[in-house]
C-alpha positions in Angstrom: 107.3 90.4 82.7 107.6 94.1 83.7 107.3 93.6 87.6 107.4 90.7 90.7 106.3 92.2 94.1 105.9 89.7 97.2 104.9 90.8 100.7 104.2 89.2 103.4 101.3 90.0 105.7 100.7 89.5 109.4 97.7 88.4 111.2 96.3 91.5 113.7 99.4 94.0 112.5 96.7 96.8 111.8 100.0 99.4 111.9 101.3 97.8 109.0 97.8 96.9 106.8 97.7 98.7 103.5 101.6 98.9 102.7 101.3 96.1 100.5 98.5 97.8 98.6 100.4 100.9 98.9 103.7 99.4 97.2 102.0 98.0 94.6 100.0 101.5 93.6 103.7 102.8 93.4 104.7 100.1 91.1 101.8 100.6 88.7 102.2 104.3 88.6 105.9 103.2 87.9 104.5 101.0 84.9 102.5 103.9 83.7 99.2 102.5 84.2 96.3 104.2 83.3 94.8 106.1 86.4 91.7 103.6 86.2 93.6 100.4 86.5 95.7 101.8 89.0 92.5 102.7 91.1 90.9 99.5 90.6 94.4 97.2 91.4 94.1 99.1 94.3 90.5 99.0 96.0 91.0 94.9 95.6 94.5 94.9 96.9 93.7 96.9 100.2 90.3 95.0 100.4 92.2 91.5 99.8 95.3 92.7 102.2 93.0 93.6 105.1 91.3 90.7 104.5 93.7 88.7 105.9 95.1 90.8 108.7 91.5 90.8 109.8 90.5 87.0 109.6 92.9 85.2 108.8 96.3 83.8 110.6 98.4 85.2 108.1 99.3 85.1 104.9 101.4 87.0 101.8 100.9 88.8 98.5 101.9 88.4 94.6 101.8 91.1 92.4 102.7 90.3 89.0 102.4 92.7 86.2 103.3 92.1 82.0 102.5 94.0 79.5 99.0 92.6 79.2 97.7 92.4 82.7 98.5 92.7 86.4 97.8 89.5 88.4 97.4 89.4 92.1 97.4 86.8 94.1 96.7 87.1 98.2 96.9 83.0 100.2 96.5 82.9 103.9 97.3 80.2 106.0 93.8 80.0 107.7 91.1 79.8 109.3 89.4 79.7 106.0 86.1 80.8 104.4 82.8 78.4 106.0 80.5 80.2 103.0 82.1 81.9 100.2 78.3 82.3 98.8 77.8 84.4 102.1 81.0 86.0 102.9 80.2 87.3 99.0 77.1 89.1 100.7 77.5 92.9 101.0 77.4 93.9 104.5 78.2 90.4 105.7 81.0 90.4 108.4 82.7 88.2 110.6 85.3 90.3 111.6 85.8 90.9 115.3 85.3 93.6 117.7 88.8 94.6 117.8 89.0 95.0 113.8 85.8 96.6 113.7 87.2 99.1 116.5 89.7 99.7 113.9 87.2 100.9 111.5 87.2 97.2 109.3 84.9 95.1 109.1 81.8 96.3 107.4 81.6 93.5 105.0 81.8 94.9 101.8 85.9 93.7 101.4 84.8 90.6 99.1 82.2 92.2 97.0 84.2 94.8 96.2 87.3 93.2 95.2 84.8 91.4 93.1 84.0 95.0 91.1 87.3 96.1 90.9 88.7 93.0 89.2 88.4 91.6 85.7 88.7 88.2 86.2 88.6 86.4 90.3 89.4 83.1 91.7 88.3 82.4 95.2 89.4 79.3 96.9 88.9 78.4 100.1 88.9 75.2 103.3 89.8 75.5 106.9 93.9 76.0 105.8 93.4 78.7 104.6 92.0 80.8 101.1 93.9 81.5 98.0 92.6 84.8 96.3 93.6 85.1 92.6 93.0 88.2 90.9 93.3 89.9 87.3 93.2 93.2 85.5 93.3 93.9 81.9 95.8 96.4 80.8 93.7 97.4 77.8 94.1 101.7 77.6 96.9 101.7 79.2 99.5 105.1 79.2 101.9 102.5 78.2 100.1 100.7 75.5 98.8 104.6 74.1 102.2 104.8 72.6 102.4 102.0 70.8 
């Protein structure tokens, strides 16, 4: 294992959203990740972070990354998903006027999470979603030296 991130992320704190995302883009560049992993990782860590300061109660993030992968992994403590089928819909949205007054909330989070990653595990009930994510490290900088 190269890297362990955790962060934890509050419900409505629109002042800090992103810095999660933000650390772990440092981290990768760190790692020498190529610039399209690094871009990928993070679209679907913002997307997955704002996520839950937008609809959920709160929640935290895990950021693992070996020499073969990156793993994220976003839970939140509630109110859950009610359709994952349509919450995967493009332009779907529940998020509230205040988020969307805060320029979120145009319902395109989930689906593109969905493109970014390589592999995604959405789980979800009404205590709250577990968001497991991962990226191949194939063409990485640091795997062009080896």
């Amino acid at each position: 294992m190269l890297a362990r991130k955790h962060f934890d992320i509050q419900a409505g704190n629109y002042d800090e959203a992103g810095k999660a995302a933000s650390e772990i883009k440092r981290t990768l560049k760190l790692e020498h990740c190529s610039k399209e992993l690094i871009k990928r990782v993070s679209v679907a860590s913002y997307e997955a972070e704002i996520n839950i300061v937008i609809h959920s109660v709160g929640g935290f993030a895990d950021c693992t990354i070996d020499d073969h992968a990156v793993y994220l992994q976003f839970v939140d403590h509630g109110p859950g998903i009610a359709d994952i089928a349509l919450a995967m819909t493009e332009g779907y949205s529940t998020a509230s006027d205040e988020s969307r007054l805060n320029g979120f909330g145009a319902g395109m989070g989930l689906s593109n999470i969905q493109k970014s990653a390589d592999e995604m595990t959405l789980i979800s009930d009404v205590n709250g979603t577990i968001l497991k994510l991962k990226f191949h490290r194939e063409g990485d900088d640091s795997h062009d030296s080896e």
